[in-house]
C-alpha positions as CSV (number, residue, x, y, z in Angstrom):
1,X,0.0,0.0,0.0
2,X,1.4,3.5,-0.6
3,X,4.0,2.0,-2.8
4,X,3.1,5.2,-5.4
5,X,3.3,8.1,-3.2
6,X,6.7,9.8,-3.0
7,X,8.5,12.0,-0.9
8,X,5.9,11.8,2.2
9,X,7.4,9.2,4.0
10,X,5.5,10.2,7.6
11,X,2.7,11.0,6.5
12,X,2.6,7.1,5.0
13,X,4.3,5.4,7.4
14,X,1.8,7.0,10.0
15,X,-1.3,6.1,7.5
16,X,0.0,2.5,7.5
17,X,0.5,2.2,11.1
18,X,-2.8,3.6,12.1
19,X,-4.5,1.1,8.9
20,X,-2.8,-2.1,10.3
21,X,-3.8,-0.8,13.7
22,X,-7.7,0.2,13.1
23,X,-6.7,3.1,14.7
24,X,-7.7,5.3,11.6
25,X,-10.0,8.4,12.5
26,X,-13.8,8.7,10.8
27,X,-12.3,12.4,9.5
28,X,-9.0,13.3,8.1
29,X,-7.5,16.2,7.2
30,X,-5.0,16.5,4.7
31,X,-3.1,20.2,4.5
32,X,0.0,21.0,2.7
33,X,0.6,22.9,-0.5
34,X,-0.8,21.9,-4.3
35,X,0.9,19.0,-5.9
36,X,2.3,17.2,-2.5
37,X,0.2,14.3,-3.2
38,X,-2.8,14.6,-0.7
39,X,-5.2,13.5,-3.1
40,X,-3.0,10.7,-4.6
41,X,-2.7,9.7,-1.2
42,X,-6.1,10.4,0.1
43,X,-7.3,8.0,-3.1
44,X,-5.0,4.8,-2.4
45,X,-6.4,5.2,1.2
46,X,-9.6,4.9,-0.2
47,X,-8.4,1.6,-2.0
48,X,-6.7,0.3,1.0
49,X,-10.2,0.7,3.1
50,X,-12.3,-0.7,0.2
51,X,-9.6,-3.6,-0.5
52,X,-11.8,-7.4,-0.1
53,X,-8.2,-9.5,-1.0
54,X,-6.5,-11.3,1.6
55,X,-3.4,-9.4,1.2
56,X,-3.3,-7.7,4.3
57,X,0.1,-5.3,2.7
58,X,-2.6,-4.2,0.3
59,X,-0.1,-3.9,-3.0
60,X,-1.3,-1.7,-5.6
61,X,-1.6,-4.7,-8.0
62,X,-4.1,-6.8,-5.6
63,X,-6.7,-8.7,-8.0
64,X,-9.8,-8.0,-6.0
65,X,-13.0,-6.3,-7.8
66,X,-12.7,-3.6,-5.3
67,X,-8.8,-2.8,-6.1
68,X,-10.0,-2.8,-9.9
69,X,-12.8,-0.3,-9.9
70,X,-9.8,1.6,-7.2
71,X,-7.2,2.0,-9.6
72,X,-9.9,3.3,-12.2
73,X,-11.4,5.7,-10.0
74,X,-15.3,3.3,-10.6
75,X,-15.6,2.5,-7.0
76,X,-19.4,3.2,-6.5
77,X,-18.1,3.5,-2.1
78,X,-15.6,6.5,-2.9
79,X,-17.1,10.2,-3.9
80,X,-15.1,12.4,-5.2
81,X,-16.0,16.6,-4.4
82,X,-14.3,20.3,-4.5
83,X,-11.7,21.4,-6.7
84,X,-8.7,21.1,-7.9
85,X,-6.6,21.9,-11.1
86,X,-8.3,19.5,-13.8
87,X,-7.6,21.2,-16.3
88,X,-3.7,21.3,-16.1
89,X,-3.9,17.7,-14.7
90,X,-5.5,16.2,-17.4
91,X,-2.7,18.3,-19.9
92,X,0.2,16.9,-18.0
93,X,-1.1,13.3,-18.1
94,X,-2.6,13.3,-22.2
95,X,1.1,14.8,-23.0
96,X,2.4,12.0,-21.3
97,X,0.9,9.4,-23.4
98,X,1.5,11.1,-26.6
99,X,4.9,10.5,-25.6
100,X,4.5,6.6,-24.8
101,X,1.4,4.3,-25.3
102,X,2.5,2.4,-21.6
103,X,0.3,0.8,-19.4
104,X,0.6,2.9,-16.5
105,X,0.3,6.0,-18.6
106,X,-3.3,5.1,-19.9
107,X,-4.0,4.5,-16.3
108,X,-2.3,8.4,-16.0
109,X,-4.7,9.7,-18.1
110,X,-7.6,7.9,-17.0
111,X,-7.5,8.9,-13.1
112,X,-6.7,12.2,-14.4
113,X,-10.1,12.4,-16.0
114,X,-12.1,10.3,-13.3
115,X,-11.1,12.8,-11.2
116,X,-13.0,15.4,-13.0
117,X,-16.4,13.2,-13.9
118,X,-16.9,11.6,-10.5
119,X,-17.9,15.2,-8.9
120,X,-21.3,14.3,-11.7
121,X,-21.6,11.4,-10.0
122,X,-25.5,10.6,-10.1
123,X,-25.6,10.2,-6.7
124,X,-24.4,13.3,-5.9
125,X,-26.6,15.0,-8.3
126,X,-30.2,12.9,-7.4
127,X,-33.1,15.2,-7.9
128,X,-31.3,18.3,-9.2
129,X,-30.1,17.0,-12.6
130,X,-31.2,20.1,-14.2
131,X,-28.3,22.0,-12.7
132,X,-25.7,19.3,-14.7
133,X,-28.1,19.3,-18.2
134,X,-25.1,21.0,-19.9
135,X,-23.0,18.6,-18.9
136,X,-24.0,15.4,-19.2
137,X,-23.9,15.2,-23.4
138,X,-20.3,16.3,-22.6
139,X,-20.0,13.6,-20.1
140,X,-21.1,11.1,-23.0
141,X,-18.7,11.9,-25.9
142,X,-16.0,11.8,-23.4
143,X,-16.5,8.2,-22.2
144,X,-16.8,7.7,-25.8
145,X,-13.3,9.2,-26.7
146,X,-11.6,7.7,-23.7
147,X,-12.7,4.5,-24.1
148,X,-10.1,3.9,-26.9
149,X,-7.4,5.0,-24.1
150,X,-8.2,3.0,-21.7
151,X,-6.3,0.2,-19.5
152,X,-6.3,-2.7,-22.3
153,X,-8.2,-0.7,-25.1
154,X,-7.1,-1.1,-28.4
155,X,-6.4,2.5,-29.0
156,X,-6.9,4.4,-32.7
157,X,-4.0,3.7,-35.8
158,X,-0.8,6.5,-35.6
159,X,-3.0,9.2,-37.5
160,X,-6.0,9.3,-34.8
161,X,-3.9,8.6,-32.0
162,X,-2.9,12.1,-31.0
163,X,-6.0,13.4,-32.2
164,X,-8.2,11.2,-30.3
165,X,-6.3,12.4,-26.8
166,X,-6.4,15.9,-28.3
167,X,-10.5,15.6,-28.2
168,X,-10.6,14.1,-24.5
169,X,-8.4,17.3,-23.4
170,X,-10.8,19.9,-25.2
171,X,-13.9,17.7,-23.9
172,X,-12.7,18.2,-20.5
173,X,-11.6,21.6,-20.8
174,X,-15.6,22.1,-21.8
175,X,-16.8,19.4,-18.6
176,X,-14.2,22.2,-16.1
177,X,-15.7,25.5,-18.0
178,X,-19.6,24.6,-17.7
179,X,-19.5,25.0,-13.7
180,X,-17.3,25.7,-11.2
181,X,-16.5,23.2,-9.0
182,X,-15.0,24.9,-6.1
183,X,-18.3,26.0,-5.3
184,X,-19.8,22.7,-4.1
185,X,-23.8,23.4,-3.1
186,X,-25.1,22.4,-0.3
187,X,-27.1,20.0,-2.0
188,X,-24.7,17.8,-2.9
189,X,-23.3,17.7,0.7
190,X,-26.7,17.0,2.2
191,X,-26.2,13.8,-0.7
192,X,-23.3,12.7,1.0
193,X,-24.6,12.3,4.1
194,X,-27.4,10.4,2.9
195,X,-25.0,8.2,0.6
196,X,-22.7,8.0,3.9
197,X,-25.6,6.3,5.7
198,X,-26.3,3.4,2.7
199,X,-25.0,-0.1,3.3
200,X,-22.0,-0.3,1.0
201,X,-20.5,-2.7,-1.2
202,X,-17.7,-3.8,1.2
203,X,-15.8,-3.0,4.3
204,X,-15.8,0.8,4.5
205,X,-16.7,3.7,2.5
206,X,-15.0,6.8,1.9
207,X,-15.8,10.5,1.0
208,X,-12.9,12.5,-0.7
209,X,-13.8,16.4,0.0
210,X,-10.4,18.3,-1.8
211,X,-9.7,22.3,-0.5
212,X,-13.0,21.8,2.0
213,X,-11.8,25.4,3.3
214,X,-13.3,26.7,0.0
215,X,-16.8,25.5,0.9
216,X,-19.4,28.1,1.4
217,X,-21.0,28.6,4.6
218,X,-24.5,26.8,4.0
219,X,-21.7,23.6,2.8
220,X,-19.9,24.3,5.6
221,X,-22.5,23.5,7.9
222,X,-24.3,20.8,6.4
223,X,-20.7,19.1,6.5
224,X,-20.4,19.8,10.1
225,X,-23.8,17.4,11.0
226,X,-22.6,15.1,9.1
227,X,-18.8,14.9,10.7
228,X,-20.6,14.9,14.3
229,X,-21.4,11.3,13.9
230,X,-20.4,9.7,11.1
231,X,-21.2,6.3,10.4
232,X,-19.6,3.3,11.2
233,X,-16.8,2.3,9.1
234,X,-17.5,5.5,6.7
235,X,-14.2,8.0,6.3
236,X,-14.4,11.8,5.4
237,X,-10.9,12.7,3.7
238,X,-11.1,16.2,3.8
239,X,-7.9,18.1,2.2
240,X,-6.5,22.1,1.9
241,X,-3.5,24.2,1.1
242,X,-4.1,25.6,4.2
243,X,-4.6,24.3,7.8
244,X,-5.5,27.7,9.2
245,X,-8.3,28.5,6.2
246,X,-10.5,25.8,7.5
247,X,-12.7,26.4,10.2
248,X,-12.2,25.6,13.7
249,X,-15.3,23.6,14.0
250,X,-13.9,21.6,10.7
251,X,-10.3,21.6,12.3
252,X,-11.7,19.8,15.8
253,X,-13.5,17.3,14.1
254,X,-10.5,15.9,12.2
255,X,-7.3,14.4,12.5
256,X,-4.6,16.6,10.9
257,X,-2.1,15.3,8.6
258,X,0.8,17.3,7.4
259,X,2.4,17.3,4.0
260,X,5.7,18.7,3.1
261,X,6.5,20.6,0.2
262,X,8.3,18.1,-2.2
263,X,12.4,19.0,-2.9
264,X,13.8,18.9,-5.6
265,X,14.9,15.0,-5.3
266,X,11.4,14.1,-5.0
267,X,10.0,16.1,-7.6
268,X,12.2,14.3,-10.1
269,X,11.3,11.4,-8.6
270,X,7.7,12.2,-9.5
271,X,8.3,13.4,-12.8
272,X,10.6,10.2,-14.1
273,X,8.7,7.4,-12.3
274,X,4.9,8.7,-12.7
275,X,5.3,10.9,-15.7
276,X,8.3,9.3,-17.2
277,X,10.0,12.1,-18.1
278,X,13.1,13.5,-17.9
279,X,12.9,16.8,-15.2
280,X,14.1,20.3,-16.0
281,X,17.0,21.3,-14.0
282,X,15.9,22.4,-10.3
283,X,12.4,22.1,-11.4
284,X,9.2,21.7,-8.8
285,X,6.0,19.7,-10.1
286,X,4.4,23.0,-10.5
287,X,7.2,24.1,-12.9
288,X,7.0,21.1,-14.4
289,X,3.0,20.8,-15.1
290,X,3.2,24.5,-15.8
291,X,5.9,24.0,-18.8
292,X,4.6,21.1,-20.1
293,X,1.0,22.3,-20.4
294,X,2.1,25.7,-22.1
295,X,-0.5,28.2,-20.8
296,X,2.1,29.4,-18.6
297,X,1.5,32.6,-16.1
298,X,4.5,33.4,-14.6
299,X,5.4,36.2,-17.7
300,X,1.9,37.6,-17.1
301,X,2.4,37.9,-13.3
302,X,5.8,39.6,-13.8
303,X,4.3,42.3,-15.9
304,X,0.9,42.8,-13.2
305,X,3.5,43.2,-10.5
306,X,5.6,45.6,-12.5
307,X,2.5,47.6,-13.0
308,X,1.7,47.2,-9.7
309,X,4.7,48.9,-8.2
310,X,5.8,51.0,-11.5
311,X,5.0,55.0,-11.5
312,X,3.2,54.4,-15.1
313,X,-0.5,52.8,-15.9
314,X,-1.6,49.7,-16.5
315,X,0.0,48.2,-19.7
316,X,-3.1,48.8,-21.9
317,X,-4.4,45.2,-22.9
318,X,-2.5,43.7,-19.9
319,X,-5.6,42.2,-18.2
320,X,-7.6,41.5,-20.5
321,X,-4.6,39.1,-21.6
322,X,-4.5,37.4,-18.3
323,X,-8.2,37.1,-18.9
324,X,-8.1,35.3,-21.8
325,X,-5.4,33.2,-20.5
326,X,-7.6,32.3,-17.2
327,X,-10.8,31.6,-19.3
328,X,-8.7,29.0,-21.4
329,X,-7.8,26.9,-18.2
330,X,-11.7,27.3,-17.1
331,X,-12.0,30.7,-15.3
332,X,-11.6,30.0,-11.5
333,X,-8.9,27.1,-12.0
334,X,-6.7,29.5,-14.4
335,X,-7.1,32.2,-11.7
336,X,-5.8,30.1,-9.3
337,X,-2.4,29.3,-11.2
338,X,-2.3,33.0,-12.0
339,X,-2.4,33.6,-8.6
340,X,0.3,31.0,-7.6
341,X,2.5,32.9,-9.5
342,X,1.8,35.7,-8.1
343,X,2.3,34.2,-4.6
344,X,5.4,33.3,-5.9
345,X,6.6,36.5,-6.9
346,X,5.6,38.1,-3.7
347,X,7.7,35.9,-1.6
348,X,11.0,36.0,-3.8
349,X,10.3,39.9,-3.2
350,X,10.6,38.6,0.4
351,X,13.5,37.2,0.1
352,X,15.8,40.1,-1.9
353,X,16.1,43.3,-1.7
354,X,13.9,45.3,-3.5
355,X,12.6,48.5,-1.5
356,X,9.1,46.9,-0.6
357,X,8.3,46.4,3.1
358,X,7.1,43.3,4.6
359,X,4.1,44.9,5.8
360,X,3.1,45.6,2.1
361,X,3.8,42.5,0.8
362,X,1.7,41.1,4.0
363,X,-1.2,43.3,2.1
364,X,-1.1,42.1,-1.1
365,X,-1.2,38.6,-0.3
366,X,-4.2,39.6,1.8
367,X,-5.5,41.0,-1.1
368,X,-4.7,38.2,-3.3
369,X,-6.7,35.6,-0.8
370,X,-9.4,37.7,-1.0
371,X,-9.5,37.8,-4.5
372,X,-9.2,34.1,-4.9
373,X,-12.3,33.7,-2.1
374,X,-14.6,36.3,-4.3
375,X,-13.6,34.1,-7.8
376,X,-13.8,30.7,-6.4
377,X,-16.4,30.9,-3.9
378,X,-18.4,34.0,-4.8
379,X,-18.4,33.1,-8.3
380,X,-17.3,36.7,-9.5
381,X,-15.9,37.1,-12.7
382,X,-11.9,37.0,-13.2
383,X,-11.8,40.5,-15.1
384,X,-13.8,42.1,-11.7
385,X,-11.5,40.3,-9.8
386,X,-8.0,41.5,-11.5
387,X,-9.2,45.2,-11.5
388,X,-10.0,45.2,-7.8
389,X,-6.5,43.2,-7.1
390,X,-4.7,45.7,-9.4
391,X,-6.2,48.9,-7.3
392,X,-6.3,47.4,-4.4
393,X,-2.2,46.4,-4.8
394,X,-1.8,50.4,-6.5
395,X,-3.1,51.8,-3.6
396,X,-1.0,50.0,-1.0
397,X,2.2,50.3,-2.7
């Protein structure tokens, strides 16, 4: 069990020990910063407390029906909610197989789009379908496409076959752009606890809530009945960037579990053995995905900052550039990365010696969180979002 995740050896070794020991808490929460594995890892756990073989080491290649609809994300006991970057996900693993038609690689690509169509689930969705119309016709052609990827599929001849994963991308691109799904309604949570009280198929059951912190506050508290008393032998893996985002109510119901930031060994650990691909020098996942999938923000970041702190205006056609850039990776998502590298840039200002104080700095990332919150969770358009950020960073520089 585990034998994928790299470069959080605690956080495994504790996972293991508490698995072997039933000592596992009914909530979990997984914090640490994008692309440290917390959903990779909060996903084998799933498989792990699903697993029917008699293996009690669990290995990722166990035979039993429940390990098989595991590994390609099917398992009608896991639910999959909240966001995460699809989008740039999905890029990463469909350039991968263009590269080589390998086993695990289909796999790559498969999980990578599971991950997006299990938040349709049906279950999820029972009795307010109307509010997914748009997306189920997508939902069909894309089963349709990646069928001819999948696991032991006899994909398309060398003139379709870069086509064919060209078409999943852009159909998932459309899936990520028809709703956002950081903003998870209370609805669907209210679901979950139903679902979470069902008899399931096999020992446990497990609920996989990524950046819960992003919830609104009618979620939020439809959560909290449920994590009072959850049922028997069903687990909420609940995961953030950020312990101190969540709420404290969340944070006392739950059993905290740290992840590090991955160095630079791991990274190309990650990129060779999951990806295999050769790494750039010195570069972090996030470098990596960014690079590979080619809609890169750290040149439009550069240029807001410069503005930001330059005597001049706003380079005319500056944002709506970023904008264009964001809607391509799905509005809120693309905002996110944007943001990321601004993040980025703020704390390398941190860390030289340009004449900006700390306590500036300190309010721009304030500002930048708050812009993030009113896109993601508040639904407001990018554009409104940027021009706020911009004045808001003008006015304190």
């Amino acid at each position: 069990m585990f034998e994928n995740i790299i470069g959080q050896r605690q956080v495994v070794e504790r996972l293991v020990a508490e698995t072997q020991g039933r000592l596992l808490p009914p909530v979990l929460l997984f914090h640490g910063p994008d692309y440290s594995a917390k959903c990779s890892t909060a996903l084998e756990l799933a498989r792990v407390l699903t697993c029917t073989g008699g293996d009690r080491t669990v290995p990722w290649g166990c035979p039993c029906r429940s390990c098989t609809q595991q590994r390609h994300l099917l398992h009608p006991d896991t639910l999959l909610l909240g966001g995460r970057y699809f989008n740039r996900e999905i890029a990463v693993a469909a350039a991968a197989l263009k590269r080589d038609d390998r086993l695990p690689l289909r796999y790559l690509l498969e999980r990578a789009v599971r991950k997006l169509t299990r938040r349709f689930d049906p279950v999820l969705w029972e009795g307010d379908e109307t509010r997914i119309k748009k997306v189920e016709p997508l939902l069909s052609a894309l089963d349709e496409k990646l069928e001819l990827y999948l696991p032991g599929s006899q994909g398309p001849d060398d003139k379709k076959y870069i086509s064919g994963i060209d078409a999943v991308v852009d159909l998932c691109d459309k899936i990520a752009d028809v709703t956002s799904l950081d903003s998870v309604p209370v609805n669907v949570i209210r679901r979950v606890s139903i679902w979470s009280h069902l008899a399931s198929q096999g020992p446990g059951k497990v609920a996989i809530i990524e950046n819960v912190d992003r919830l609104n506050d009618s979620a939020r508290n439809a959560l909290l009945k449920t994590l009072e008393e959850p049922p028997r032998q069903t687990y909420f893996v609940l995961t953030t960037v950020r312990r101190g985002a969540v709420i404290p109510t969340i944070l006392s119901r739950a059993r905290s579990y740290g992840f590090a930031p991955r160095g630079g060994a791991d990274s190309a650990d990650v990129i060779r053995k999951i990806f295999r691909d050769e790494p750039r020098e010195s570069a972090s996942i996030r470098d990596y995905f960014s690079f590979v999938d080619g809609r890169g923000f750290r040149p439009l970041a550069e240029r807001f900052l410069e503005a930001c702190v330059g005597n001049g205006d706003l380079e005319l056609g500056l944002l709506d550039e970023i904008e264009l850039t964001i809607k391509n990776m799905s509005g809120s998502e693309g905002f996110r990365y944007f943001a990321q590298e601004l993040t980025d840039l703020l704390h390398g200002i941190l860390r030289s010696s340009e004449p900006i104080s700390p306590r500036v700095i300190a309010q721009w990332r304030d500002l930048l969180r708050t812009a993030i919150t009113r896109v993601e969770s508040y639904n407001v358009q990018p554009t409104l979002a940027l021009e706020g950020l911009y004045q808001g960073m003008r006015y304190s520089a």
